[in-house]
N, C-alpha and C positions, 0 to 999 in steps of 0.2 A: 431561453436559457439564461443564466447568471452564473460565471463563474470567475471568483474572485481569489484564486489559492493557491495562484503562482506569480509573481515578479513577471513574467512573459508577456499578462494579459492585454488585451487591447487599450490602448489608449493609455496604460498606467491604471484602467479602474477594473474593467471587469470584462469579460467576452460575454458577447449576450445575442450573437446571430452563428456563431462558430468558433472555438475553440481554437486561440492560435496554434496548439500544437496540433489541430485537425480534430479533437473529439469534438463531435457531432451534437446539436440540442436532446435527441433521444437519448443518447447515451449520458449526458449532462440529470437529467431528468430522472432516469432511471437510477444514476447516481446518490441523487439527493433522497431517493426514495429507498435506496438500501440504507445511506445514511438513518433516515427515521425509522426502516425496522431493524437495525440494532440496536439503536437508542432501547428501543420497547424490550428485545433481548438483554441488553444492559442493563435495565431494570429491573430485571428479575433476579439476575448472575447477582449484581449489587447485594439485594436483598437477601437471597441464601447467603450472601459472600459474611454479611451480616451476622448472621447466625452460624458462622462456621463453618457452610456446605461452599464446598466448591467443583466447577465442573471443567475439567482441562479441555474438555471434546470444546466446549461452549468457549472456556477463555481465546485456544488457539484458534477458534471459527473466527470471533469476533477480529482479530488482530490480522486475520488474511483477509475476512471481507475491507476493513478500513481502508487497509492498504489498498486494495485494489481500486480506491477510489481516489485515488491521490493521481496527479496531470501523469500523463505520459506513462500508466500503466496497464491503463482497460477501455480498449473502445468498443467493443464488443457488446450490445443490448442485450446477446441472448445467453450470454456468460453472464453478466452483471443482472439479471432475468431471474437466475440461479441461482445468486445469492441470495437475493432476496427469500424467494420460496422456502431454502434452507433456513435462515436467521429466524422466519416465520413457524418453521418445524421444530424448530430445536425451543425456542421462547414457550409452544405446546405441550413440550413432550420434559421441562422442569415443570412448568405449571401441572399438568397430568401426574409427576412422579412426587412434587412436595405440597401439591395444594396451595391450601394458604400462609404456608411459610415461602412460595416463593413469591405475591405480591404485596404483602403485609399491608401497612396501613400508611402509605409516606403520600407522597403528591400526585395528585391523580394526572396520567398521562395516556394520551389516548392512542399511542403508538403500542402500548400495551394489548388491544383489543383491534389492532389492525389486522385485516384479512385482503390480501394480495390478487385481482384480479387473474382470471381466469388466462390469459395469452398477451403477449406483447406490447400490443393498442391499447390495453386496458391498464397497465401497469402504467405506460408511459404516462396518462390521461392522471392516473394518481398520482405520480411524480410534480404532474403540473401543478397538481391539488394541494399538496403537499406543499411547495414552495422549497425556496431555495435552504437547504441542510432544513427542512422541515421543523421550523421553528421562528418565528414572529415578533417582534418587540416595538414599542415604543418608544423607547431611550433609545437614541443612535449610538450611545454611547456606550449601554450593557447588551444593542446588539452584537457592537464591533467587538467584544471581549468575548461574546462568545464566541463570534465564529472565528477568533484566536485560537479560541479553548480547542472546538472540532479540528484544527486544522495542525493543532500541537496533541493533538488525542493522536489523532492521523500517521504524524509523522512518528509517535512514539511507537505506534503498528507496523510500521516501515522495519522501523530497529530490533524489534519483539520478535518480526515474523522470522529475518535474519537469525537472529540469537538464540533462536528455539530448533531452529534447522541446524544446529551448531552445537544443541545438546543445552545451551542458558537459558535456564527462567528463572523468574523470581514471581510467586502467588502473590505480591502484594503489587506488584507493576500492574497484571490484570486485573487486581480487585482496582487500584486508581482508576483507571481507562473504563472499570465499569460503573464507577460513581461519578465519574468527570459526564459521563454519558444521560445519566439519569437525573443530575442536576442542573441539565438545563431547562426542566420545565419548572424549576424551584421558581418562584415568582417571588420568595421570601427574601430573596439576596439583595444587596445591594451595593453598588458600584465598587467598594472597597472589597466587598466578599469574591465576587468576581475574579478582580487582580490578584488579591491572594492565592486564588483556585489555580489561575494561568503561571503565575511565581510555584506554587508547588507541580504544577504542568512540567517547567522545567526543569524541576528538578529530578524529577522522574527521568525525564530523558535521559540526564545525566545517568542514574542507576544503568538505565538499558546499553546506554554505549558502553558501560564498565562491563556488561554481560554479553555483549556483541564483541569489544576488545579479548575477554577472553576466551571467547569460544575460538577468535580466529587465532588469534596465537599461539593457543593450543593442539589446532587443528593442523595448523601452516608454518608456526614455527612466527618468531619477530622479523616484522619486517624491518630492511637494512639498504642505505642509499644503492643504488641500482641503474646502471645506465642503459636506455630501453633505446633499440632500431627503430627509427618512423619511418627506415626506407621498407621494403618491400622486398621477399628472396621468389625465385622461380621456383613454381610446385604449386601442388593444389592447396586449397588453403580455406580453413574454416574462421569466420568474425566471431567474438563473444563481447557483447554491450552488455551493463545493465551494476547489478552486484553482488551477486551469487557466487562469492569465491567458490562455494562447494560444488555446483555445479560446472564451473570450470576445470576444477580440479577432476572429476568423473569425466570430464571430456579431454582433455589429455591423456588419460589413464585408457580410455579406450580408443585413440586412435596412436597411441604409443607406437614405434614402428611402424605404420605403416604408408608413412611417405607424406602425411598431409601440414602441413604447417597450420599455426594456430594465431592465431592477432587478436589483441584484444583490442576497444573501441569507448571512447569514452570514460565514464566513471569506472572499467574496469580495469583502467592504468595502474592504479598502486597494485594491483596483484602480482607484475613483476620484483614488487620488494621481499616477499615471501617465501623464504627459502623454500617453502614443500612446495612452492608451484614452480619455482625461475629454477629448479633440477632438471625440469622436463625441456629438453634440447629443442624440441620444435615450439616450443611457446617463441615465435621469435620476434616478436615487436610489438608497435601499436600503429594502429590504423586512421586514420581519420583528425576530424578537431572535436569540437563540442555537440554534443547531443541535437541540440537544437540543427546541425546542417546535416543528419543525416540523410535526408533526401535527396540530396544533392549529392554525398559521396556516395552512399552505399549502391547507389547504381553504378558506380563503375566498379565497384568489388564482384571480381570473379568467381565468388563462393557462394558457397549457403553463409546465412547471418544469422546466429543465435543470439534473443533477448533474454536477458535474464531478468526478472523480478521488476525493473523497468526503465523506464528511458527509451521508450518508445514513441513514436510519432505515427500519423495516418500514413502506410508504404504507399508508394508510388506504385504503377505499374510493370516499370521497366523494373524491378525488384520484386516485386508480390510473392511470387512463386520461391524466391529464394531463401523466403525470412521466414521462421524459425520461435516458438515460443515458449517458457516451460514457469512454473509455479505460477504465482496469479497473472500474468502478462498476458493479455488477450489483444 
């Protein structure tokens, strides 16, 4: 395995026997191999996107599979197994419904005409085949912008998947992310085209947190400085990590009176700023430090532990059975 796409990584370059946060070479593998067939999905979305047809089923598929490929939200082969099969289904079933308006005549790419082995061994075996974010270069230089590009496509999915759960989209965020996708087998570019590609990456971002900003604020009300307990009350008690306000919010709402207290963990600390959530009398602290030592605390939490969307790590044993997953977090 090769993975290069977090600050974590071993040595400062890359994990390439295990995953410091615990994901696994198979899973690494099979990663890079969803990666390539939505590329090949993206290329077609692109091309209707083109011609004015656009497909929501297909934009929001893409923007949950991405995400689930980003560190510390999917270790799971036979979830990430599923995407793939999926991204493969849906890439047939535009082609099938527009023909040849949905490959047109642009840069031949061969992730377009990819077909997904048969069972687990097989996929991972193509993962290998495939190479790392399935795609090759000779310039070290236009390979390092691209895999900029994938990993700022990535994190815009992160934001996308949020803001859509929240009621925000914007059609042209997912036309970006599905042209940023299908111009990586552009062989036509050159170093400058690149940069600029990664400079309008950014600024995309930009848009998507203005539609994450207000779907939450809308939803929660403006967050307002907030002083939060890191001690601990007696009573039963549920963890919420990750960043799913909205699913914290449903969990509140449903253990409402009935005695259980609720802690949030990590990246899910500003939720206390938010008036629709800091109403709820049992939300009553935060738990822990940083994502990265949850192994170490979450064993001595006496609950169940819910991950939201992600910020998870390989569990321990002495926790296994406690923890807890929901939207792409496998």
């Amino acid at each position: 395995m090769i993975c290069n796409q977090c600050e974590q990584t071993a040595k400062g370059v890359a994990c390439t026997v295990s995953g410091v946060c615990g994901k696994k070479p198979e899973a690494a593998q099979l990663q890079d191999l969803l990666t390539y067939a939505i590329r090949g999905l993206s290329r077609v979305a692109h091309t209707l996107g083109k011609a004015g047809i656009q497909e929501p089923e297909v934009d929001r598929f893409v923007a949950k599979a991405l995400f689930t490929t980003l560190t510390n939200v999917n270790f799971d082969p036979e979830s990430i197994a599923g995407y793939i099969t999926k991204a493969v289904e849906l890439r047939e079933d535009l082609i099938s419904k527009w023909g040849d308006r949905a490959t047109g005549n642009g840069w031949d790419d061969p992730s377009l005409k990819f077909v997904p082995a048969g069972d687990l061994q097989g996929l991972i075996l193509q993962g290998e085949g495939v190479g790392q974010l399935g795609f090759t270069e000779d310039d070290p230089d236009i390979r390092s912008l691209k895999h900029i590009l994938v990993y700022g496509v990535r994190g815009i999915a992160a934001y996308v998947y949020h803001a859509a759960v929240l009621g925000q989209e914007d059609p042209e965020v997912y036309q970006f992310m599905h042209r940023a996708l299908a111009t990586l087998t552009d062989n036509t570019l050159n170093l400058g085209d690149w940069l600029n590609l990664i400079l309008e990456c950014g600024a995309v971002n930009l848009r998507v947190m203005e539609l994450l900003d207000a779907g939450n604020t809308a939803t929660f009300g403006h967050p307002e400085p907030t002083p939060v307990n890191l001690g601990h009350i007696r009573g039963k008690c549920i963890l919420v990590s990750g960043h799913d306000l909205l699913d914290l919010k449903e969990l509140l709402e449903q253990t409402e009176g009935k005695g259980i207290n609720i802690y949030t963990h990590g990246e899910m600390l500003p939720a206390h700023g938010y008036p629709e959530l800091k109403k709820y009398p049992h939300l009553v602290g935060h738990y822990g430090t940083a994502w990265q030592n949850q192994r170490q605390e979450f064993s001595h939490f006496p609950g169940p532990i819910l991950m939201t969307t992600n910020c998870l790590q390989e569990p321990r044993e002495t926790y296994f059975d406690s923890i807890f997953t929901t939207g792409p977090v496998a």
